[in-house]
MARLUM-302472 format. One record per residue (C-alpha): x, y, z. Coordinates in steps of 0.25 Angstrom, whole numbers, padded with zeros to 4 digits, always signed. Each point is the difference from the previous one (the first is absolute). Layout:
XYZ/...
# end
This chain:
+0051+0061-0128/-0001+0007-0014/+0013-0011-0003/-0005-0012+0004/-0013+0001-0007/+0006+0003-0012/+0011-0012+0001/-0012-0008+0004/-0007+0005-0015/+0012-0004-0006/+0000-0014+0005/-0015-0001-0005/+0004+0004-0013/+0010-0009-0001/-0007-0013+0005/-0012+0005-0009/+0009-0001-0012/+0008-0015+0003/-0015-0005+0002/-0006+0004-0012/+0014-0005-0009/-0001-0015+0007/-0015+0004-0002/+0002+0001-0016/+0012-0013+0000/-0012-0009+0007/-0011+0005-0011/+0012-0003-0013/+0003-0013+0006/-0015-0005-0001/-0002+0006-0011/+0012-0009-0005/-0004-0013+0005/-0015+0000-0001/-0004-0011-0012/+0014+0003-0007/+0009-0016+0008/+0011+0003-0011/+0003+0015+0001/+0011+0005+0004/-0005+0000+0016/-0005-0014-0001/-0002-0004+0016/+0006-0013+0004/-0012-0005+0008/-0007+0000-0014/+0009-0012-0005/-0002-0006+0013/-0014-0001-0004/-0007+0010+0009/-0005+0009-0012/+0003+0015-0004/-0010+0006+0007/+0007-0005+0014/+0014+0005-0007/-0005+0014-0002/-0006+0001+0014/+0013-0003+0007/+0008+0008-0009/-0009+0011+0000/-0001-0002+0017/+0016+0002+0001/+0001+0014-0002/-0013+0003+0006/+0004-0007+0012/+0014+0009+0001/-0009+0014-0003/-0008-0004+0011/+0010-0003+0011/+0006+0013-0005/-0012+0009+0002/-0002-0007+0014/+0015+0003+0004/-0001+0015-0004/-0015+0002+0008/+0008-0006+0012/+0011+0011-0002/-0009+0012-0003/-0008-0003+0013/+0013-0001+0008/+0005+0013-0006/-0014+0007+0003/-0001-0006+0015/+0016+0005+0002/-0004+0013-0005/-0013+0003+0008/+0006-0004+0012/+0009+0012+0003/+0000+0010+0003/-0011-0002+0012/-0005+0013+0000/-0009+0005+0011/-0014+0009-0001/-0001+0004+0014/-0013-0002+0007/+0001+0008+0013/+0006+0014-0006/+0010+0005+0013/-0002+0013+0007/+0008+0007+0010/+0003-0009+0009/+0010-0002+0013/+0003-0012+0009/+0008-0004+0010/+0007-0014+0000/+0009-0008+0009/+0010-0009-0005/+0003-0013+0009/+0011-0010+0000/-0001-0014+0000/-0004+0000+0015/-0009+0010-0002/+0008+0010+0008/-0001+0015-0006/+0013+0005-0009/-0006+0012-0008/-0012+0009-0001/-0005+0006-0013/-0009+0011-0006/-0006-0002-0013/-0006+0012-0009/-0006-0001-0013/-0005+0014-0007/-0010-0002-0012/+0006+0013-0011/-0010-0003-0012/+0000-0015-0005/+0015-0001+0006/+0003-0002+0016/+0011+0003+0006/+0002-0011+0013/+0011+0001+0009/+0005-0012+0011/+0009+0002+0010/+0007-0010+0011/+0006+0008+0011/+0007-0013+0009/+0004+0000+0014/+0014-0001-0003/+0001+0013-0009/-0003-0009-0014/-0007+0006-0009/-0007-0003-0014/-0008+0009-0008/-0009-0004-0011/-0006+0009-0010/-0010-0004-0012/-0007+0010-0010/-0011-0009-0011/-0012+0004-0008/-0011-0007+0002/-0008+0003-0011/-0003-0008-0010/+0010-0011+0007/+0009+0001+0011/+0013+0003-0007/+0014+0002+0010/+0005+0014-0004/+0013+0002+0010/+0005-0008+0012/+0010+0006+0010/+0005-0010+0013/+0010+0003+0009/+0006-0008+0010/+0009+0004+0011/+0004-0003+0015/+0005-0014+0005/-0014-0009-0002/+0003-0003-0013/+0015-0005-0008/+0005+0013-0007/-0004+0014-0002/-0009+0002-0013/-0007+0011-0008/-0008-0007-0012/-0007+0009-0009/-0007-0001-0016/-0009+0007-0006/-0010-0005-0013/+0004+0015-0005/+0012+0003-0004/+0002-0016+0002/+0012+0001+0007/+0005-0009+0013/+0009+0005+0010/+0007-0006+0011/+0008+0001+0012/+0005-0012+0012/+0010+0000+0009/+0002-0015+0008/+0001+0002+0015/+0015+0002+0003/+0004+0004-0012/+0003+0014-0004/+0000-0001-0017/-0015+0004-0004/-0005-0008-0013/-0008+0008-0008/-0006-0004-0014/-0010+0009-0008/-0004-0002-0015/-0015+0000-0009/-0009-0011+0002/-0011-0003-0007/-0013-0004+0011/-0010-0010-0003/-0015+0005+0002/-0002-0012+0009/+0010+0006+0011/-0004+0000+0014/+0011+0005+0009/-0007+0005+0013/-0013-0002-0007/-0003-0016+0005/-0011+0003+0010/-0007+0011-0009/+0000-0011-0012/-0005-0011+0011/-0012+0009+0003/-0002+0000-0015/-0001-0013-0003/-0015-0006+0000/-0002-0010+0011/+0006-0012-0002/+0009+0004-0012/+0015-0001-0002/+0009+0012-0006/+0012-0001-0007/+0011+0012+0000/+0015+0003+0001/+0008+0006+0009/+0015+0008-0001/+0009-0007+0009/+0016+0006+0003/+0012-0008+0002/+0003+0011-0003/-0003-0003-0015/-0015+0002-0002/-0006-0013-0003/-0016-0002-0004/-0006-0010+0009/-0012-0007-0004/-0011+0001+0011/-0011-0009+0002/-0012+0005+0009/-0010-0011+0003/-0009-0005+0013/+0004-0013+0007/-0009+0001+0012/-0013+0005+0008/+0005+0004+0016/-0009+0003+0011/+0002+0013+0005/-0007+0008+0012/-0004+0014-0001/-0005+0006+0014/-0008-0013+0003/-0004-0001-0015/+0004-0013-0006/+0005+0003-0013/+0008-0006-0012/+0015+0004-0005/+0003-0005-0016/+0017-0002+0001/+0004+0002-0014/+0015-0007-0003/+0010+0011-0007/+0009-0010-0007/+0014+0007-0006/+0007-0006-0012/+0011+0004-0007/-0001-0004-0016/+0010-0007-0012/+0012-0007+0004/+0003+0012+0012/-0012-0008+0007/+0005-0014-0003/+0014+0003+0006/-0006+0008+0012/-0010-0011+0004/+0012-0010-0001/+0008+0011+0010/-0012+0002+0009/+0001+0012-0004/-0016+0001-0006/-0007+0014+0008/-0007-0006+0013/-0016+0000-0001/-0008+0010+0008/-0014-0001+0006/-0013+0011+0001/-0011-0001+0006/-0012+0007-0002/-0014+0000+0006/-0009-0006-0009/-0014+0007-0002/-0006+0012-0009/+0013+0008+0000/+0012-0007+0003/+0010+0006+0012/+0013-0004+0003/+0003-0006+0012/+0015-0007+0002/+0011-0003-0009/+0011-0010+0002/+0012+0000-0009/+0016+0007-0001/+0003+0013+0000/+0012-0003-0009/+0008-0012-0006/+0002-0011+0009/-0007+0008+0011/-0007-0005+0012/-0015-0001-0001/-0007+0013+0005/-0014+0001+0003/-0009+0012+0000/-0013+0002+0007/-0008+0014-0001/+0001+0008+0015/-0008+0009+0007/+0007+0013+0006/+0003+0000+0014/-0003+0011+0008/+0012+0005+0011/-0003+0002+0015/
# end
């Protein structure tokens, strides 16, 4: 940030000094021209009758005309530069600090027919949790996902470990990085191939990084608002990922018998430079997901829609009640 204030100075600095030069060049050519028709700078229009005073004025308006558009152009490319910088990183003040916390979920398919159960755990330890999701499916899958961030003064991704495991999903995974010592590491072995692929090396993480962290930032946001983040992507190279978190829509929503109302926020993913122009061309751009959260004083999750992994079929999850055997 430090950077881009400074290059924007410069700029300043610059434009500052061509303005005052065309500044001095308009006053010299006045001065030239006013009540002196046979100087050097005699104007043209004068011996076309229409007097020196009307010479000097356009002379003198030439220059003053170029300083002008040039200090127009540099206001224009100082306010980009400013509105560029202040729009990332979208950091986060959280607004509901979170406490221990368990929850069971259930994660449907697109028919709505139950493929996996899964226990989430979040334990507070000073201004850092420590949260834990695992999806246990019936066909012996598994993926286990683990987060630790601060909350305090911003919430800031400190270490993110996934791992994914069991025919549910295309290859056998074991992400994991770490904002200290800055370091990525990576394992995937393809289903039917026997050659693991593993990739480790530093990384230098953005604060704005929300991997595992996308409902605890949307309980942040203030009603109505939209965040901006990242997130690190594997293929198996890491990739940053913009994300873009914003409500589309108000649902109807029944509690009990209560009536109430659902905010569905849109996580749009979009990969950045020419990598992003070359993967939208493919197809290739990361599918969007969906949250929904019950709108009100303090905001609850209550279904997600989206991929589990790239080119993944669109999985649902809904909040479940335990169930009790005979």
């Amino acid at each position: 940030m430090d950077s881009v204030y400074y290059l924007v100075g410069l700029v300043v600095v610059i434009a500052v000094s061509i303005v005052l030069r065309l500044a001095v060049t308009a006053r010299t050519l006045a001065s030239a021209t006013d009540g002196r028709p046979g100087g050097a700078l005699a104007c043209e229009r004068a011996k076309a009758g229409r007097g020196v005073a009307a010479c000097a004025a356009a002379s003198a308006s030439a220059p003053m005309s170029r300083a002008i558009i040039v200090l127009v152009a540099v206001v224009l490319a100082v306010l980009v530069v400013i509105t560029g910088s202040e729009a990332a990183p979208g950091l986060v003040t959280p607004r509901f600090p979170e406490g221990a916390t368990y929850g069971s979920l259930a994660l449907l398919d697109s028919d709505g027919h139950a493929i996996a159960h899964g226990e989430l755990q979040s334990v507070p330890r000073g201004d850092r949790v420590e949260s834990r999701l695992v999806w246990r499916f019936k066909d012996g899958s598994v993926q286990d996902e683990t987060t630790v961030y601060a909350q305090r003064p911003v919430l800031k991704l400190l270490s993110y470990k996934q791992i994914q495991r069991g025919l549910s999903f295309p290859a056998d995974v074991e992400v994991s990085f770490a904002r200290q010592p800055g370091r990525y590491d990576v394992r995937r072995r393809d289903r039917g191939k026997k050659d693991v692929e593993a990739l480790s090396d530093a990384i230098e993480l953005p604060p704005d990084l929300y991997n595992g962290m996308t409902l605890t930032v949307l309980k942040s946001l203030p009603a109505g608002a939209t965040g901006t983040g990242q997130m690190l992507a594997f293929t198996p190279k890491p990739r940053f990922v913009k994300m873009i978190m914003r409500p589309i829509a108000t649902d109807p929503v029944l509690i009990g018998d209560i009536r109430r109302s659902a905010t569905r926020y849109l996580i749009d993913l979009e990969i950045g430079g020419i990598a992003g122009i070359f993967a939208a061309i493919a197809g290739k751009q990361p599918p969007a997901m969906h949250y929904w959260l019950l709108a009100g004083t303090v905001p609850s999750f209550l279904k997600f829609e989206g991929p589990f992994f790239q080119n993944g079929p669109v999985w649902r999850i809904e909040p479940s009640s335990a169930r009790w055997p005979k």
